[in-house]
C-alpha positions in Angstrom: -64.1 41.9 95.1 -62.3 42.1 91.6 -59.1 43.6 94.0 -59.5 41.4 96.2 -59.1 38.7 94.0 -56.0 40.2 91.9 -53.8 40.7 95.1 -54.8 37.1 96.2 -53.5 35.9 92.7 -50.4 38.3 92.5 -49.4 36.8 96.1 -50.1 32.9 95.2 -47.8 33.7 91.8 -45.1 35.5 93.8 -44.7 32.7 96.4 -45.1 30.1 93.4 -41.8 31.4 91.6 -40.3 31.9 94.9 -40.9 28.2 95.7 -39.7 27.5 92.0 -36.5 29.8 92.5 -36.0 28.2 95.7 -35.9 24.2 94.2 -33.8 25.9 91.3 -31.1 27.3 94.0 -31.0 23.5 95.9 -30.9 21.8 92.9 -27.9 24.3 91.4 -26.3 23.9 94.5 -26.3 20.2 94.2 -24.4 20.3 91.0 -21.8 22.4 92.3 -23.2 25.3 90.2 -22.9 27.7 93.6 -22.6 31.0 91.5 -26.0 30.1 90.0 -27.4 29.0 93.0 -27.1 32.2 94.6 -28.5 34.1 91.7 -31.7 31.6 92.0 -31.4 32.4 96.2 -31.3 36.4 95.8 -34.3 36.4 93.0 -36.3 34.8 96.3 -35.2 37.6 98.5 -36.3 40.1 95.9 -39.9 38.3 96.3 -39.7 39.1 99.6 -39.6 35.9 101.1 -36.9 35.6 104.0 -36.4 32.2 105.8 -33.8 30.3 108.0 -32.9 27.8 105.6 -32.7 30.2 102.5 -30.3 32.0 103.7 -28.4 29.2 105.6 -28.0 27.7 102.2 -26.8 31.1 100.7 -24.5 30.8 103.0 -23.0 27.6 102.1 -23.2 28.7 98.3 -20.6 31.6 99.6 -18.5 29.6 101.8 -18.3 27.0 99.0 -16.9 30.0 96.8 -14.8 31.3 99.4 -16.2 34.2 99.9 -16.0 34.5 103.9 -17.9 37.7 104.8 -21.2 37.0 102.6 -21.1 33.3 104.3 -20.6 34.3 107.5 -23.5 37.5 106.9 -26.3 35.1 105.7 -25.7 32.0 108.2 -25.9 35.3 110.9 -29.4 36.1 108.9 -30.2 32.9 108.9 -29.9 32.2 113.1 -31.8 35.4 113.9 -34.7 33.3 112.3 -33.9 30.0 113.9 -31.3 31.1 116.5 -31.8 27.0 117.8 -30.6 25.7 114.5 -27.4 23.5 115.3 -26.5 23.0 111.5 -26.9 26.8 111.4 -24.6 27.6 114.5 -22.1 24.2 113.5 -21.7 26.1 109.7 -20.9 30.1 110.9 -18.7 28.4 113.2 -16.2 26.7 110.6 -17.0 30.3 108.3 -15.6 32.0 111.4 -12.2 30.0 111.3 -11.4 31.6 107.6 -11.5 35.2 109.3 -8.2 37.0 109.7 -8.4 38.7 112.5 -9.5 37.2 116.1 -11.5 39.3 118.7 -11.5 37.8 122.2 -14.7 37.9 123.9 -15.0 39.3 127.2 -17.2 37.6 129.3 -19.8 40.1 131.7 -19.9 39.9 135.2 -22.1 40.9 138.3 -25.9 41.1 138.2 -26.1 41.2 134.5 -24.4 38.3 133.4 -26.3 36.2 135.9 -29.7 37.7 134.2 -28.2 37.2 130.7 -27.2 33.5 131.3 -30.5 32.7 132.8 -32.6 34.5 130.3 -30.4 33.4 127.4 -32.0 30.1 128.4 -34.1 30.4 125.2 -35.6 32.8 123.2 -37.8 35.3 123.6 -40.2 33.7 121.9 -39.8 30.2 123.7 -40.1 31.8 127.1 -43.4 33.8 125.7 -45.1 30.1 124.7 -43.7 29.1 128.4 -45.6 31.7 130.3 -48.6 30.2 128.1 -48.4 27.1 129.2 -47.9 28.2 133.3 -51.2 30.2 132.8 -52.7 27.6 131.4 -51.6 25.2 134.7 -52.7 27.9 137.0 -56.3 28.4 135.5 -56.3 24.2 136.3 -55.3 25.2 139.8 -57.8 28.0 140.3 -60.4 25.7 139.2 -59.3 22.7 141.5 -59.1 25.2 144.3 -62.5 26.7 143.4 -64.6 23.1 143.4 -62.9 21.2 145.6 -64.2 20.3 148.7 -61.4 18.9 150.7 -59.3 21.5 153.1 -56.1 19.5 152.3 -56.9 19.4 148.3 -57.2 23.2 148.1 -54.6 23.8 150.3 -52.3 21.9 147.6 -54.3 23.8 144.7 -53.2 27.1 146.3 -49.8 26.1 146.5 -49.8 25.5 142.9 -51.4 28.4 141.9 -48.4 30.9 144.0 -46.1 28.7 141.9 -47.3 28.5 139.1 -48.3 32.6 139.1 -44.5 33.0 139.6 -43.5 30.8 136.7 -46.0 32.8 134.7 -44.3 35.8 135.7 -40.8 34.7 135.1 -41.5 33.7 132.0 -43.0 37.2 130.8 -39.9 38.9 132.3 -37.7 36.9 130.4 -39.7 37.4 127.4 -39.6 40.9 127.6 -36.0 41.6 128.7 -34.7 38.8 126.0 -36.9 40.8 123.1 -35.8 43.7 124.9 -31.7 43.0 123.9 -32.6 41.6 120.4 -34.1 44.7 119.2 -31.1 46.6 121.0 -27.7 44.5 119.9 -27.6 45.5 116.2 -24.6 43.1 114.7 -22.9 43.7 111.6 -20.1 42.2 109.1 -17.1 43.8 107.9 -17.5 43.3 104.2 -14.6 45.4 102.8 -11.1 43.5 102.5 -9.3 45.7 104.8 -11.7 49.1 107.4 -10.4 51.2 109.4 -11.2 51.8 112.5 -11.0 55.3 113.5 -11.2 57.0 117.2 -13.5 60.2 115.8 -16.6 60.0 112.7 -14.1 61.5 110.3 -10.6 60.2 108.5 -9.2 62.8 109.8 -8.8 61.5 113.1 -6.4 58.9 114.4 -6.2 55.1 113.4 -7.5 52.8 116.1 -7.5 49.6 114.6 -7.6 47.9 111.2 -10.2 45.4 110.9 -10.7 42.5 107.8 -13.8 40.8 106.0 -15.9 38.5 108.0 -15.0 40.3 111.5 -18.5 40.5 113.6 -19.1 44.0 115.1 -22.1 45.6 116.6 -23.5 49.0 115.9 -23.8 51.6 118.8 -24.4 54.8 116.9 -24.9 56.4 113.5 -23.6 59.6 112.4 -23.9 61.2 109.0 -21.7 58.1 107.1 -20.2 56.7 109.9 -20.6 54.0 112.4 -19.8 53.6 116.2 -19.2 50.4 116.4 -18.2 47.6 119.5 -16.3 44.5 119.1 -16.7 41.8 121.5 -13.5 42.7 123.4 -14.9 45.8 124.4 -13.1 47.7 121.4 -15.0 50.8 120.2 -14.6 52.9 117.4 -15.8 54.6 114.0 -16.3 53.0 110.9 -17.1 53.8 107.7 -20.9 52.6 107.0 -19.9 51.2 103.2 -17.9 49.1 104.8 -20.3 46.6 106.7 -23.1 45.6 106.4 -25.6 45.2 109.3 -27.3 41.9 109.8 -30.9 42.7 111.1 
């Protein structure tokens, strides 16, 4: 009971100084002290405690400084938590305009960009509290079908219940393939000022591409110190692992 007790009182104190680091960082930030700011934000991280808005405003503590990839790293850490967040989305957005070098995106076609669109809807977890609410419709149909006494009425329950039971399962398929690409796509940003790109895991091989902080690629692979990475134009390549620094 003793132990018990301690951890209870260990984790109230943590999330107290947290919450007291946290109010330190807005209030820092509000003077325009952004350096210290950070240093308040990144004592809460140590505590372990990881939210949207902490890192959104790390974010703006960095973009106030200048400092393009860190910005552009913590509001991408920050929409992984609230992917929704407009203010979020509106902020990477203008961080993204201070990068040097611009990647064009090249849109998917066929059968999987019509799944991605449609799934992309919302996320996983919104379609997941969707197929909640459809089951919870359909057990109201069941039970009007079950007890009602009128041919036409249960007819119309029955109908409900086939749509509803394919809602239900639209919703779960969504959830699941959505989840499904969130743990796959593994984004990083180029923190160094200046990476090379290179067509083999070693520097020994040819140059592909140089690449500049703030640049948004996504891991494929992992060899020894190196990274396969893709870039949104369909770009791939090796990079150096010290030189970015993967977002989730």
């Amino acid at each position: 009971m003793k132990k018990f007790l301690y951890t209870i009182s260990i984790l109230l104190t943590q999330i107290f100084f947290a919450q007291t680091n946290f109010d330190k960082g807005n209030d820092l930030y509000q003077k325009g002290k952004y350096q210290e700011a950070i240093a308040a934000y990144e004592s809460v991280l140590q505590d372990n405690q990881h939210s949207a808005e902490l890192y959104f405003n790390l974010g703006n503590c960095y973009y106030k400084l200048n400092k393009v990839a860190p910005a552009i790293y913590n509001y991408e850490k920050a929409l992984v938590l609230n992917p929704e967040d407009a203010d979020i989305t509106n902020n990477l957005k203008f961080a993204q305009k201070k990068t040097i070098d611009e990647i064009k995106v090249v849109p998917k076609v066929g059968f999987n960009k019509l799944l991605r669109d449609f799934t992309g809807i919302y996320h996983y977890n919104t379609w997941a509290w969707m197929a909640v609410g459809f089951s919870f419709v359909f057990l109201l149909c069941f039970l009007g079908y079950y007890f009602s006494q009128l041919t036409l009425t249960k007819r119309a329950y029955f109908y409900g219940m086939f749509v509803f039971l394919v809602c239900v399962l639209l919703s779960v398929m969504s959830a699941l393939f959505e989840k499904s690409h969130f743990e796959n796509e593994k984004p990083a940003i180029v923190f160094a000022e200046i990476a090379e790109v290179y067509s083999e895991p070693q520097k020994a091989s040819s140059t592909s591409l140089v690449l500049h902080e703030g640049t948004k690629v996504y891991v494929m692979e992992t060899v020894s110190n190196w990274k396969k990475i893709q870039l949104t134009d369909g770009t791939e390549g090796w990079i150096n692992a010290n030189t970015i620094k993967e977002v989730k």
